[in-house]
C-alpha positions, 0 to 999 in steps of 0.5 A: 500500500502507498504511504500518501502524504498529503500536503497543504498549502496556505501562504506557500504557493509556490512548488520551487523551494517548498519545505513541504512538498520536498520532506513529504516526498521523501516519506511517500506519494504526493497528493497536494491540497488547498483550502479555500475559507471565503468567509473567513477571508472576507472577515480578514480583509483579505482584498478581491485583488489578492485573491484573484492573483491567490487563484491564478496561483494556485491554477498554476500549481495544479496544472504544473503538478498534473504534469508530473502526475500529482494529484491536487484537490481544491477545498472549501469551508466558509471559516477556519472552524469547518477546516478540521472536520473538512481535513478529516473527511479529505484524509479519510477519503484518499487514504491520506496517511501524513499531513504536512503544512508549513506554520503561519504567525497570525493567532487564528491561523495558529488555532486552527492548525491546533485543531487540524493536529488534534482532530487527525489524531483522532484517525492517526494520521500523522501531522507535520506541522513544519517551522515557519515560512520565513528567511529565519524560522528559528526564534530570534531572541534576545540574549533574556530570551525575550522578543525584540521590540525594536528592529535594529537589535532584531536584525543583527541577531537575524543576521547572525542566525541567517548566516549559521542556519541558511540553507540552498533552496528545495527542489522541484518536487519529482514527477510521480507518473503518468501526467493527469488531466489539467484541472480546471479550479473553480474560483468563484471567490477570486477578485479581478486583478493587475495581470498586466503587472503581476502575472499569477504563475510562478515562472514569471515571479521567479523571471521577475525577482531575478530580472530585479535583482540583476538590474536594480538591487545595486541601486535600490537604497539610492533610488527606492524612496522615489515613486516615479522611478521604477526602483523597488522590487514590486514583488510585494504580492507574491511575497505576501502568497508565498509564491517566492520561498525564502531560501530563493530569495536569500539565494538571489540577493547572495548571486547578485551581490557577488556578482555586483562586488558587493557584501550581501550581509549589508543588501538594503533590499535584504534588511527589508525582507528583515522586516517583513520576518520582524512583524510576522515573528512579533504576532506569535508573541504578542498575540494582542496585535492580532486582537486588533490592540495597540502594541502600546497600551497606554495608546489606547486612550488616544481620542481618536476623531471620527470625521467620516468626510474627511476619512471618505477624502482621505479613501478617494484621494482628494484631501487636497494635498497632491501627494497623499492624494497620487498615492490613494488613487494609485491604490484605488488604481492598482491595487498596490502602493510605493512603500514611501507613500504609504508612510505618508499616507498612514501618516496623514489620516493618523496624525493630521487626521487624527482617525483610528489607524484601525480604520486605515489598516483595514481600508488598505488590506480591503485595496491591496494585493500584497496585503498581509497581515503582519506587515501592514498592521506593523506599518500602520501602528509605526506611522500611529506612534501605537506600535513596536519601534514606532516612530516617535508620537511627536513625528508628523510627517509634512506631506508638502516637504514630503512631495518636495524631497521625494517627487521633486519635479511633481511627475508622480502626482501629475500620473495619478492627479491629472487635473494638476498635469498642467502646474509648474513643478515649483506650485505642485506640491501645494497649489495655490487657492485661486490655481486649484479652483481654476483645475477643479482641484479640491482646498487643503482639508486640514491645516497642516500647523494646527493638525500637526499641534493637535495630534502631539496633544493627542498623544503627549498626555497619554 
């Protein structure tokens, strides 16, 4: 009798460096499966754009396992608490004598595992359960044994531990037979997104990693704060699928570092990925993030104002201030957003607004292909003064010196503000008033000096 060993994919779409298809396949036959929870999801934020690009994903990987003669079976449940029955039932059905998975940070994910592992215990299948899919699974720690609060001190250990445990990517899984019949997945929960910019199949993540790192991962410090110029990796959405394993993209950053003479230790892209490790790892040991708090405690007794009309100016990209304006439409646009400008953005309707971050968080996860969790929630507490290693309570980004130092010549905002197209470079960052009445361009909603004084009050008494 086959030993089948049934693996699970969630946030690992990927078949190119995939911990769990390989050690599974080392034990027995593969039989691949997913799990769809739409309801759950939709709970979650998770936006219409991600999951389309998560469905274009995961059709690549049954037709490219078909090929190799892999079975694949797509599942659904409306929420994580229907999985464990769900799971039980598949395994049964198939024969399934093993389950391997890869952990994920965030606390429902972790409960529900807990009751997959209980639940197929029950029917002795056994479960393999593997660290987490991050570029330093191993807990990294303080020298108390104590999570980092702040990055800086993180990152070094990070580094340190990446050195003495990195390992070469996984292979491919083997081909297992005679090539099935190419399955056609029925998606029904799939959202339209960019193809155009983000095509769903792995090959073209891969094409486009490597394509960054050749050409731009030597000037990606310089150039990265600048929107208009096409310097960041945009990789975001397959980062947050799990379509680029973490060993690959280790891997790239050290053969183009090498071959560009320079020190991958000291890669400014690879700290980046430090960070994205940073929020995920933090969720495990500070489950109230997860639980929508404060990483602060004493933040919330911040009295947050509740202006709907200024938060709706603030979503549709018509505050009046061109740069905060370009960076909401180019996410309403998109489905995406240059990492600068989400700093100004957060910034604003936070600070200058004085609007629950909460309420940002989830209007950006609702927008963004690349939303995942850790990250965004990570980014929005910083720019909220609210979370670990936030930006101190009395920085309140200026978002006209903003747009000056880093979209100079105005050629972002006139892409995603046309009505200012025709301003001179030195009048974009903030028109006069008689200019934008002339463009149809809406006044300021907020005064920046008096905002700016209203949210150190806010928060200096807490």
């Amino acid at each position: 009798m086959p030993n089948t060993q049934a693996v699970w994919l969630r946030n690992d779409l990927r078949l190119d460096d995939n911990p769990a298809l390989y050690q599974a396949q080392q034990v027995g036959p593969l039989h691949v499966l997913y799990v769809a929870t739409p309801k759950q999801w939709q709970q979650h934020h998770e936006s219409p754009a991600r999951l389309g690009l998560k469905a274009a994903a995961i059709q690549d990987i049954a037709e490219r396992l078909a090929e190799l003669g892999i079975p694949f079976t797509l599942l659904e449940a409306d929420w994580f608490a229907d999985v464990p029955a769900l799971l039980k039932t598949f395994c049964k059905d198939a024969s399934i004598d093993g389950l391997w998975f890869q952990l994920e940070t965030p606390l429902d994910e972790n409960k529900r595992d807990d009751a997959v592992t209980q639940t197929l215990s029950d029917i002795d299948v056994e479960v393999h359960a593997l660290p987490h899919d991050l570029l330093v699974s191993l807990p990294v720690k303080t020298q108390q044994d104590e999570a980092f609060k702040v990055f800086t001190p993180y990152y070094r250990r990070w580094l340190q531990i990446l050195e003495e445990t990195q390992q070469a990517p996984h292979p491919l899984p083997k081909s297992q037979g005679k090539a099935l019949a190419k399955p056609k997945l029925d998606c029904h929960w799939a959202g339209d997104f960019r193809e155009d910019l983000w095509p769903g199949d792995e090959e073209s993540a891969l094409t486009k990693l490597s394509a960054f790192a050749d050409i731009k991962l030597q000037d990606y410090k310089k150039q990265r704060d600048f929107p208009i110029k096409p310097a960041t990796s945009v990789l975001s959405p397959y980062l947050a699928n799990g379509q680029l394993g973490p060993r690959r993209l280790l891997a790239v950053v050290q053969f183009y570092c090498g071959e560009q003479n320079r020190e991958w230790r000291h890669d400014d892209w690879l700290r980046e990925l430090a960070w994205r490790d940073f929020y995920r790892q933090l969720l495990l040991y500070f489950p109230r993030i997860s639980m929508l708090q404060p990483f602060k405690p004493e933040t919330k007794n911040v009295k947050w104002r509740q202006d709907e009309a200024d938060f709706q100016a603030w979503c549709e990209g018509k505050t009046g201030f061109p740069i905060v304006d370009a960076a909401m439409r180019q996410l309403n646009q998109t489905g995406w957003m240059h990492n600068r400008l989400r700093m100004i953005a957060a910034s604003f309707l936070t600070k200058l607004l004085l609007t629950n971050w909460r309420r940002g968080e989830d209007y950006f996860l609702d927008k963004l292909i690349d939303g995942e969790f850790a990250a965004n929630n990570g980014g929005w507490q910083w720019s909220a003064s609210t979370g670990v290693d936030a930006a101190p309570y009395f920085r309140v980004f200026n978002p006209t010196l903003q747009s000056e130092r880093y979209d100079p010549e105005g050629k972002f905002i006139k892409r995603f503000v046309p009505e200012l197209a025709d301003v001179p470079a030195k009048q974009i960052h903030n028109p006069p008033a008689e200019l934008r009445e002339q463009c149809g361009y809406p006044q300021p909603i907020v005064d920046y000096k008096q905002a700016r004084q209203d949210a150190i009050a806010a928060f200096k008494n807490l």
